[in-house]
VMD Tcl script that draws the C-alpha trace (Angstrom):
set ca {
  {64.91 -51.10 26.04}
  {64.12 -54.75 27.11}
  {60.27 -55.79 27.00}
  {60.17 -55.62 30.92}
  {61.68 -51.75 30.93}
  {58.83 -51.03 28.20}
  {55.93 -52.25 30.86}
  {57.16 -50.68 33.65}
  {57.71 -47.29 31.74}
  {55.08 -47.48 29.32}
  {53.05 -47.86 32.40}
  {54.69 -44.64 34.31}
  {53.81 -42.56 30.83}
  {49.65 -43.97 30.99}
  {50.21 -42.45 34.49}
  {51.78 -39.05 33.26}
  {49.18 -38.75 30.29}
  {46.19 -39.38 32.98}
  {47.68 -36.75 35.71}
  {48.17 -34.24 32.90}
  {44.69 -34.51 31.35}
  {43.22 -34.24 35.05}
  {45.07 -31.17 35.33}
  {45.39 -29.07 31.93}
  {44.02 -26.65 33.75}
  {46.69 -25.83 35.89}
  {49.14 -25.35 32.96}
  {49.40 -22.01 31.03}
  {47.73 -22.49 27.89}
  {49.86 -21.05 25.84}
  {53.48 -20.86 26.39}
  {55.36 -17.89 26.69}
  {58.72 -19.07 25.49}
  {60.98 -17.09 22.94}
  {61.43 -17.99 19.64}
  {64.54 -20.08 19.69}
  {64.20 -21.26 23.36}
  {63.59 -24.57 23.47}
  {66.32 -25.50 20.24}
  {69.06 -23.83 22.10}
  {68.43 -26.59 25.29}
  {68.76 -29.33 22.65}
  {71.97 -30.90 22.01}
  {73.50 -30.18 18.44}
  {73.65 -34.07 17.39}
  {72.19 -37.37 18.71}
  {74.35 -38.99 21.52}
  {77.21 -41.65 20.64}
  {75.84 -43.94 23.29}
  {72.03 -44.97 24.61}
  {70.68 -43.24 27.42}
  {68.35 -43.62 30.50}
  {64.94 -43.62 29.48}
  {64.47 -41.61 32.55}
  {66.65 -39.24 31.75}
  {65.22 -38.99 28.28}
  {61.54 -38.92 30.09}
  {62.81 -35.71 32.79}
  {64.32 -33.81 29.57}
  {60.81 -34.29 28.08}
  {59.09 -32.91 31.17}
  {61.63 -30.31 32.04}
  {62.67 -28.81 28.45}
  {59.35 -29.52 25.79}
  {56.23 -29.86 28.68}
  {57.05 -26.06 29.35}
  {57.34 -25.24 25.09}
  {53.46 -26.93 24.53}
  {50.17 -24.93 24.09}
  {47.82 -27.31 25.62}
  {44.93 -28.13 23.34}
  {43.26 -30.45 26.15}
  {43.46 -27.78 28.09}
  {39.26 -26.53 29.27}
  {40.81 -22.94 28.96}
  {41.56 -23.33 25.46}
  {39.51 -21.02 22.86}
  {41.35 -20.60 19.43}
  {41.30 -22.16 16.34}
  {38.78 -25.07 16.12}
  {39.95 -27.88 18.89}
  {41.78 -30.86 18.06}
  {40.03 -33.16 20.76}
  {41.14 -36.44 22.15}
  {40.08 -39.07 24.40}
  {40.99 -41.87 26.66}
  {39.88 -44.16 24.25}
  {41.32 -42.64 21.50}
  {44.50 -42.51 22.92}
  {44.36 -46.29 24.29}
  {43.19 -47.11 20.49}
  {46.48 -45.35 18.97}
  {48.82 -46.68 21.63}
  {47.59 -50.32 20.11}
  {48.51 -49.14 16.67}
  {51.38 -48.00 17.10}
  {52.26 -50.86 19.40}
  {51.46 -53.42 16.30}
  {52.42 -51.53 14.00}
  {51.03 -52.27 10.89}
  {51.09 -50.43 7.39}
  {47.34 -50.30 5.83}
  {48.00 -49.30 1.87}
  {46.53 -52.69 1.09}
  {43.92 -55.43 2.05}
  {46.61 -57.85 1.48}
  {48.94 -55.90 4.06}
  {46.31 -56.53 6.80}
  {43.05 -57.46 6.49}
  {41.43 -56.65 9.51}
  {42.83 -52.98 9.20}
  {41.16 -52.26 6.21}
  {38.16 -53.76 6.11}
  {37.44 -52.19 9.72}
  {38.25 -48.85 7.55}
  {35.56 -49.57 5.86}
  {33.16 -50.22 8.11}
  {34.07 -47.41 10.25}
  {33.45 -45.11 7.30}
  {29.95 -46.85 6.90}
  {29.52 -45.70 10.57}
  {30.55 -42.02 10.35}
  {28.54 -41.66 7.15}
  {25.28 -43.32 8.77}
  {26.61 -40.88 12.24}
  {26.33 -37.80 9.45}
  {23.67 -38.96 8.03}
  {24.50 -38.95 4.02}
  {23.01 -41.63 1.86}
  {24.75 -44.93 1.51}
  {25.97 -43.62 -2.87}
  {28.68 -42.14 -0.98}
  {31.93 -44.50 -0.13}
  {34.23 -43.00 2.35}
  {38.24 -43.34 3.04}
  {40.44 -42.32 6.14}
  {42.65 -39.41 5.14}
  {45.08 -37.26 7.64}
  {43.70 -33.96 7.26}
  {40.77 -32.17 5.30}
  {43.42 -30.24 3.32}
  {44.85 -33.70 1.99}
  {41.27 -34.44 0.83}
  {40.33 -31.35 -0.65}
  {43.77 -31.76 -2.32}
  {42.36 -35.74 -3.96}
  {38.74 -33.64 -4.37}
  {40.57 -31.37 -7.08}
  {42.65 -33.69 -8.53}
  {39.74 -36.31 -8.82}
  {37.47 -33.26 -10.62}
  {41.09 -32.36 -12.64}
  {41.95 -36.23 -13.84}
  {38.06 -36.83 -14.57}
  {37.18 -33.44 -16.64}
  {40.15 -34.79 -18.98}
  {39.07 -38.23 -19.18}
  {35.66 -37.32 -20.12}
  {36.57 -34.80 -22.55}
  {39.61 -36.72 -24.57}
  {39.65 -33.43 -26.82}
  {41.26 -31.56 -24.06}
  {45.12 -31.90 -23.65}
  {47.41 -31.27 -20.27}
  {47.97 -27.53 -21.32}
  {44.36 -27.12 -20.65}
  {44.60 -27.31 -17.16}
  {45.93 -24.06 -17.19}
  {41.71 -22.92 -17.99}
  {40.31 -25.08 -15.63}
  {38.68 -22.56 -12.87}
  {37.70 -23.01 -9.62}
  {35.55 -21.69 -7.28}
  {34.98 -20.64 -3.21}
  {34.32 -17.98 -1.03}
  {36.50 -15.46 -0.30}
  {35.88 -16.56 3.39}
  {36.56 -20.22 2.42}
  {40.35 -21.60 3.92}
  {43.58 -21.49 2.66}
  {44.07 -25.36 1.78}
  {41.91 -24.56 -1.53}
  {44.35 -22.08 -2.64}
  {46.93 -24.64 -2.01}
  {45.29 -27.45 -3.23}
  {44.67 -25.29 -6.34}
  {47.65 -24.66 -6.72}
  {49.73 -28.01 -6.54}
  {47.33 -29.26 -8.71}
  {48.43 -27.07 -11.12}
  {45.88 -25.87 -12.08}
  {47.61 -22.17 -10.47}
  {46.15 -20.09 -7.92}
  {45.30 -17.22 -10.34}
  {42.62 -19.75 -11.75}
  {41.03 -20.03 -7.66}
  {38.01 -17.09 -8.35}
  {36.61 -16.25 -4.96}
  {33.35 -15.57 -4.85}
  {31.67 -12.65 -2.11}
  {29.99 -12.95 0.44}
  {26.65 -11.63 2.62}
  {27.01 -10.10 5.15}
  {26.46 -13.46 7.52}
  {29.87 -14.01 5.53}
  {28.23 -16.98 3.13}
  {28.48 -17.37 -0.64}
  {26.44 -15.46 -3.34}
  {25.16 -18.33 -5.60}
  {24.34 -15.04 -8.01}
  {27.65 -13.95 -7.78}
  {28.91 -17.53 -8.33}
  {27.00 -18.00 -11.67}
  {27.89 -14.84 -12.95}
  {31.75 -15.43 -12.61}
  {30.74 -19.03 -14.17}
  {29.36 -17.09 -17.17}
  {31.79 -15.10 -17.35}
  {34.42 -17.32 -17.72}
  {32.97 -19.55 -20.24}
  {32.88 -16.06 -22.40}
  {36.13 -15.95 -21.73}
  {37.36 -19.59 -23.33}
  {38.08 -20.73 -19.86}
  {36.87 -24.39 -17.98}
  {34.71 -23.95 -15.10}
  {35.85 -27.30 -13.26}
  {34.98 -27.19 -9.77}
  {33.29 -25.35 -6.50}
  {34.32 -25.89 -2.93}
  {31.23 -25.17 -0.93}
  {31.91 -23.97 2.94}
  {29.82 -26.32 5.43}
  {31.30 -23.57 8.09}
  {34.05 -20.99 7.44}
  {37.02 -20.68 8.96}
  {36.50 -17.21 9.98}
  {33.33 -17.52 11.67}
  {31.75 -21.12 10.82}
  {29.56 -19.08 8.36}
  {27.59 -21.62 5.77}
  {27.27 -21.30 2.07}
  {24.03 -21.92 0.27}
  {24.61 -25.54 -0.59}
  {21.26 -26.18 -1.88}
  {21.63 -23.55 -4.43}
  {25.24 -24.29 -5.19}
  {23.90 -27.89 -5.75}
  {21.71 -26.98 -8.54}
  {24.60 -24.08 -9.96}
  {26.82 -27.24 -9.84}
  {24.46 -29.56 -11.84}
  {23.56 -27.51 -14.75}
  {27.52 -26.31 -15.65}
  {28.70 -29.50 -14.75}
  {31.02 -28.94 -12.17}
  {32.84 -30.75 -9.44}
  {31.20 -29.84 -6.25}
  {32.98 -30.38 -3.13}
  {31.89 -29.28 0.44}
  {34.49 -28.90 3.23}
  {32.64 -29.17 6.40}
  {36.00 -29.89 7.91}
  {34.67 -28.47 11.94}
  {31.13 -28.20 11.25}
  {30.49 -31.80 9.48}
  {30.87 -33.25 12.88}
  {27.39 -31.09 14.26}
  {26.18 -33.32 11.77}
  {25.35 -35.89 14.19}
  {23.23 -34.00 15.99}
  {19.20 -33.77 14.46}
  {18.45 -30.38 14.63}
  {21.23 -30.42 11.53}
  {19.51 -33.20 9.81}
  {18.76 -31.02 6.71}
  {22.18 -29.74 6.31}
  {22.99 -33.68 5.60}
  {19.93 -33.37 3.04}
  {21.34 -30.50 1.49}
  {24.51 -31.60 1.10}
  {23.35 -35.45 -0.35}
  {24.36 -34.20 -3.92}
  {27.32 -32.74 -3.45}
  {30.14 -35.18 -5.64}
  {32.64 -35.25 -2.31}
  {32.53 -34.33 1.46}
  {34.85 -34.20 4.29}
  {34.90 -33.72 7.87}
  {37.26 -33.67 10.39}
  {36.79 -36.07 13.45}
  {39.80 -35.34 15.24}
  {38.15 -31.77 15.46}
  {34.96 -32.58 17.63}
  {34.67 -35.92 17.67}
  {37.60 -36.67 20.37}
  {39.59 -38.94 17.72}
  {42.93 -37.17 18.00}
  {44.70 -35.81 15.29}
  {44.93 -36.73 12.72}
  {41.66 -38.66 10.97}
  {39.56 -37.05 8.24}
  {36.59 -38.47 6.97}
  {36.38 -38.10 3.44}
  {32.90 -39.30 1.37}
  {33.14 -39.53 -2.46}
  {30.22 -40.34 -4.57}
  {32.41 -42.06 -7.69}
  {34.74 -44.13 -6.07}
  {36.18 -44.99 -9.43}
  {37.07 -41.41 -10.24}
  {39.04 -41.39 -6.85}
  {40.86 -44.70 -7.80}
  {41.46 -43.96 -11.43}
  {43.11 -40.49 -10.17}
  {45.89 -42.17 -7.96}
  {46.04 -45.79 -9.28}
  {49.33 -47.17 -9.92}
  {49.74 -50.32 -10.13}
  {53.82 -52.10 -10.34}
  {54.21 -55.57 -10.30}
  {55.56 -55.63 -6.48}
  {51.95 -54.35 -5.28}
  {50.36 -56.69 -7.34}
  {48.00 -59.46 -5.07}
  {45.51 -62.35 -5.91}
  {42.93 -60.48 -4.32}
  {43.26 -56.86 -6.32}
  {39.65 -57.27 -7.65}
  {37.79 -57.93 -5.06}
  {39.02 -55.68 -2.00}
  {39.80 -52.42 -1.01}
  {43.35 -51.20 -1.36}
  {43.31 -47.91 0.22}
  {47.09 -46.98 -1.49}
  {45.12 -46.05 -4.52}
  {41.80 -43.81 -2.84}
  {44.63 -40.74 -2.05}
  {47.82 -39.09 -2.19}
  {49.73 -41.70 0.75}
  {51.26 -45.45 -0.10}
  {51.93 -46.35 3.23}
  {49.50 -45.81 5.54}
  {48.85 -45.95 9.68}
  {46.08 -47.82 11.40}
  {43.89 -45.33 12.12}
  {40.75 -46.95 11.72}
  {40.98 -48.87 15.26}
  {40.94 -45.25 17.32}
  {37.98 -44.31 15.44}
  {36.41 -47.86 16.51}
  {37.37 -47.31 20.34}
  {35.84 -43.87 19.95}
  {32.42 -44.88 18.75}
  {32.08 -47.97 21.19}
  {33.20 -46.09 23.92}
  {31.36 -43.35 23.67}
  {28.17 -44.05 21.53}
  {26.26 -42.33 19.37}
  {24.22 -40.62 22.43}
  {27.08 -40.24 24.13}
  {28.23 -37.72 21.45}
  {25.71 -36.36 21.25}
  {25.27 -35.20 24.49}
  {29.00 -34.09 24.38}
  {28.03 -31.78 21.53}
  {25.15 -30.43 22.47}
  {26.91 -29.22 25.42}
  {29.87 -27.28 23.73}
  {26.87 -25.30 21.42}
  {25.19 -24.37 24.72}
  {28.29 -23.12 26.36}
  {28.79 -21.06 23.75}
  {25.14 -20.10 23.85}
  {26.69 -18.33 26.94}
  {29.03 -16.25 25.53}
  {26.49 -15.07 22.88}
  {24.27 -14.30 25.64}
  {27.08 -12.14 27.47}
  {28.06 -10.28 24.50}
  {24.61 -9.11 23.96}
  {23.90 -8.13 27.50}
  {27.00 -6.01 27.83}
  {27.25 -2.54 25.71}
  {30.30 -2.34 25.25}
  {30.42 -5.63 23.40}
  {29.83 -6.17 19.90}
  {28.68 -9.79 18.29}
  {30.08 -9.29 14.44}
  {28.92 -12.77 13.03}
  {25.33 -14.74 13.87}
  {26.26 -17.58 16.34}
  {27.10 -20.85 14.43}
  {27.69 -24.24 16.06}
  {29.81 -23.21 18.72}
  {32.05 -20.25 18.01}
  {31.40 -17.08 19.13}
  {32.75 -13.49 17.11}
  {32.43 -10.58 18.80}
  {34.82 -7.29 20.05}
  {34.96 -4.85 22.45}
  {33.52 -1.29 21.41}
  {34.04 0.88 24.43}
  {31.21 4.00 24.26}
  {32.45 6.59 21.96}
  {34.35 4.90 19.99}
  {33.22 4.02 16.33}
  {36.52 4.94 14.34}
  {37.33 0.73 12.80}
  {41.20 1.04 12.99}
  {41.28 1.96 16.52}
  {39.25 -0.82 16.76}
  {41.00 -2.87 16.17}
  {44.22 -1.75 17.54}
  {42.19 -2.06 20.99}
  {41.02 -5.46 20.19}
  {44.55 -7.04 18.83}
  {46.09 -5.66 21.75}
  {43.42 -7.20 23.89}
  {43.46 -10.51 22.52}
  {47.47 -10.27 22.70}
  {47.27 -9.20 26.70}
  {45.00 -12.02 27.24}
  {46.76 -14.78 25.23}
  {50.38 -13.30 26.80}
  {48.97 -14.12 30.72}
  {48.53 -17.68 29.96}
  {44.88 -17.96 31.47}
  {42.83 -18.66 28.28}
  {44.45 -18.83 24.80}
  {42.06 -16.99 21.85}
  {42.31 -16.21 18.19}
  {41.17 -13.52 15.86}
  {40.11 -12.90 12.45}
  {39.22 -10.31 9.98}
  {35.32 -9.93 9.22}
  {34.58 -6.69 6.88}
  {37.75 -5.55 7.73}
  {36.98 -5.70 11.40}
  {39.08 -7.42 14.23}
  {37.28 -10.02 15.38}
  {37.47 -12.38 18.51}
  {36.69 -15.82 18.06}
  {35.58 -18.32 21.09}
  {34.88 -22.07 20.21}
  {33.89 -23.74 22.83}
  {34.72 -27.30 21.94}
  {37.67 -28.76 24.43}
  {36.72 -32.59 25.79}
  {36.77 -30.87 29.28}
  {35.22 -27.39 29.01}
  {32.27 -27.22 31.14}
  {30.24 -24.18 32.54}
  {32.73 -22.29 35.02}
  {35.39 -22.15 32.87}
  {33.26 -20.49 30.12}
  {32.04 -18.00 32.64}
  {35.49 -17.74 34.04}
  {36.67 -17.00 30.62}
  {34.46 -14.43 29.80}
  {35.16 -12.39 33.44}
  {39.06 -12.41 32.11}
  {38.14 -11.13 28.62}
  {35.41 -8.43 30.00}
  {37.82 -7.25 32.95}
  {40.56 -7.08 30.47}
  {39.45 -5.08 27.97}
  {37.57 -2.71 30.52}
  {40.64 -2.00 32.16}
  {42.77 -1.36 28.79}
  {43.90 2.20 28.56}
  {42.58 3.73 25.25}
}
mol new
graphics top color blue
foreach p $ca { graphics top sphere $p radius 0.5 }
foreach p [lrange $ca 0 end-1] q [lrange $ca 1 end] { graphics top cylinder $p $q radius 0.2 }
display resetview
């Protein structure tokens, strides 16, 4: 491709990406391909010669548009978004387009020290206190990943009586609501799975610091090394908060690691009426959030905060001859705060973000996605034959249908899988579902950069019509 096919293409794809965000409504959120569909339309190898961009650019639209679940989309519900922006897309386009690898200061300057001054920004935006240094990862599973290994490396440098077979005591600890990246973090560590003790929960699905102490005590008894607790700052299930404050202190006098992964909720943080959530989480020893969640910096950017930067760098620090620089001592050289050498720009979306939008401008952004889903609380409470099965956090909503007369659990949630299945199969909205005390639960976060009002209200008139016309 010369330099004058690149404008005058690159220019008909800005086009394509602005009609298609005007419009994700009018696609089917979710696609209802077949498994296998779209691989059998590929070709089995790469072609022998170079082809037409455009016909490269018609494939795209004819054979992968119609394979997407839209996650711009204002009708989409599930999961926890993964927002974007026009400035964070024009910010990535100019990464990619200078292309630049970040693992050192020396490798550009400007990219990492605007790292670190964006990281000063989001942890002012969250409000933590400045003895907290913070580093771009990709995803809050990577940094709950460097959290455990950081707590692993430093328990063994502090104790030089302990050897490597050790490990295999070291305990950790969440909620048996908290996500699956612990487990897996927990276990490439290897430190093993079978040494991840989940804790229960209340019912409002959050920690019991009791609960956590005893298993604490109980496993010192038992020769083993409590090591480290991952504290939910919202649950995957239903955004459900653990008792930080108390897990603080629980933390403090055993001596663990205490991580929080506030990997949707962190970003609320911005917001003042969850000032004291930042207060309560100031002593925590690392903290990530997501961004590219509810911020509109598109996948992927997590915000990771440590307290001991030099337990981060002495964890990953490697240092050969070849990466070797005059300037080492005095810089950042973000190769050694995580799991990644090379490493993308990502810094300069983040900037376009925050300029573009502001701090208030958030804010407002925010504010509206918690009272649409205000909303939907309100609707599920008005209507009998609803049934809210978690307190309303942030901006997800978990509720199911409970026709009158029925109170039997597994029907339940036969009727409610098979709702949330009918809905997601007609392409209108797209929903998830989780467990909660064994219950089938809908989930509704309402957190898309375009969401507004009538879809919300649209969306709920689909759900209630559909499950008041399912035959029991």
């Amino acid at each position: 491709m010369t330099s004058d096919e690149f404008r005058k293409h690159g220019k008909e794809l800005i086009d394509f990406i602005a009609d298609y965000l005007e419009n994700t409504e009018n696609y089917p959120v979710k696609s209802d391909v077949r498994p296998g569909e779209i691989f059998e339309r590929i070709p089995q190898s790469a072609p022998i010669e170079s082809e037409d961009f455009k016909d490269v650019f018609n494939d795209f639209k004819d054979i992968i548009l119609p394979g997407l679940t839209h996650w711009q989309s204002p009708n989409f519900y599930a999961y926890f978004s993964s927002n974007n922006s026009y400035e964070s897309i024009l910010g990535e386009l100019l990464s990619s387009g200078i292309g630049v690898n970040t693992f050192s200061w020396e490798t550009s300057p400007s990219a990492t020290e605007l790292e670190e001054a964006m990281m000063i920004w989001l942890r002012k935006l969250i409000h933590l206190p400045d003895t907290f240094t913070g580093v771009i990862q990709d995803t809050a599973s990577t940094s709950t990943l460097c959290s455990i290994l950081t707590a692993r490396e430093k328990k063994l440098r502090d104790n030089p009586e302990l050897q490597q077979k050790d490990i295999s005591r070291m305990r950790v600890y969440c909620s048996n609501q908290a996500h699956s990246s612990i487990e897996r973090a927990v276990h490439i560590s290897g430190i093993g799975a079978n040494n991840l003790v989940k804790i229960d929960v209340d019912e409002n699905y959050s920690m019991k610091a009791d609960s956590l102490e005893k298993a604490i005590e109980n496993d010192i008894a038992n020769n083993l090394l409590p090591l480290c607790v991952v504290s939910a700052l919202g649950t995957t299930g239903s955004l459900a908060i653990d008792p930080i404050d108390k897990i603080c202190r629980t933390a403090s006098e055993y001596n663990l690691w205490h991580h929080i992964d506030a990997a949707y909720s962190g970003n609320a943080l911005i917001l003042d009426e969850y000032r004291y959530l930042s207060e309560m989480s100031s002593r925590c020893d690392t903290f990530v959030f997501n961004p590219h969640k509810w911020l509109f910096i598109n996948f992927d950017f997590s915000a990771y905060f440590v307290r001991d930067k030099q337990a981060l760098i002495s964890t990953f620090e490697i240092l050969p001859e070849y990466l070797k620089t005059l300037h080492d001592s005095h810089v950042n050289n973000y190769r050694d705060w995580g799991i990644q050498l090379g490493r993308r720009f990502r810094a300069l979306k983040a900037w376009f973000v925050l300029r573009g939008f502001g701090i208030r401008g958030l804010q407002e952004k925010l504010s509206c996605h918690i009272e649409l889903a205000q909303i939907i609380h309100d609707r599920v409470i008005e209507s009998p034959d609803f049934e809210l099965l978690a307190p309303l956090s942030f901006n997800l909503v978990c509720f199911r249908y409970k026709p009158k007369g029925v109170d039997n659990d597994e029907l339940l949630n036969k009727i409610n899988d098979d709702i949330v299945n009918q809905i997601n199969s007609s392409g209108k909205i797209f929903l998830t579902k989780t467990k909660l005390a064994g219950k089938t639960t809908i989930r509704m976060v309402t957190g898309t950069s375009r969401v507004n009002e009538q879809f919300v209200t649209d969306a709920w008139d689909i759900i209630a019509r559909t499950a008041r016309t399912y035959s029991l």
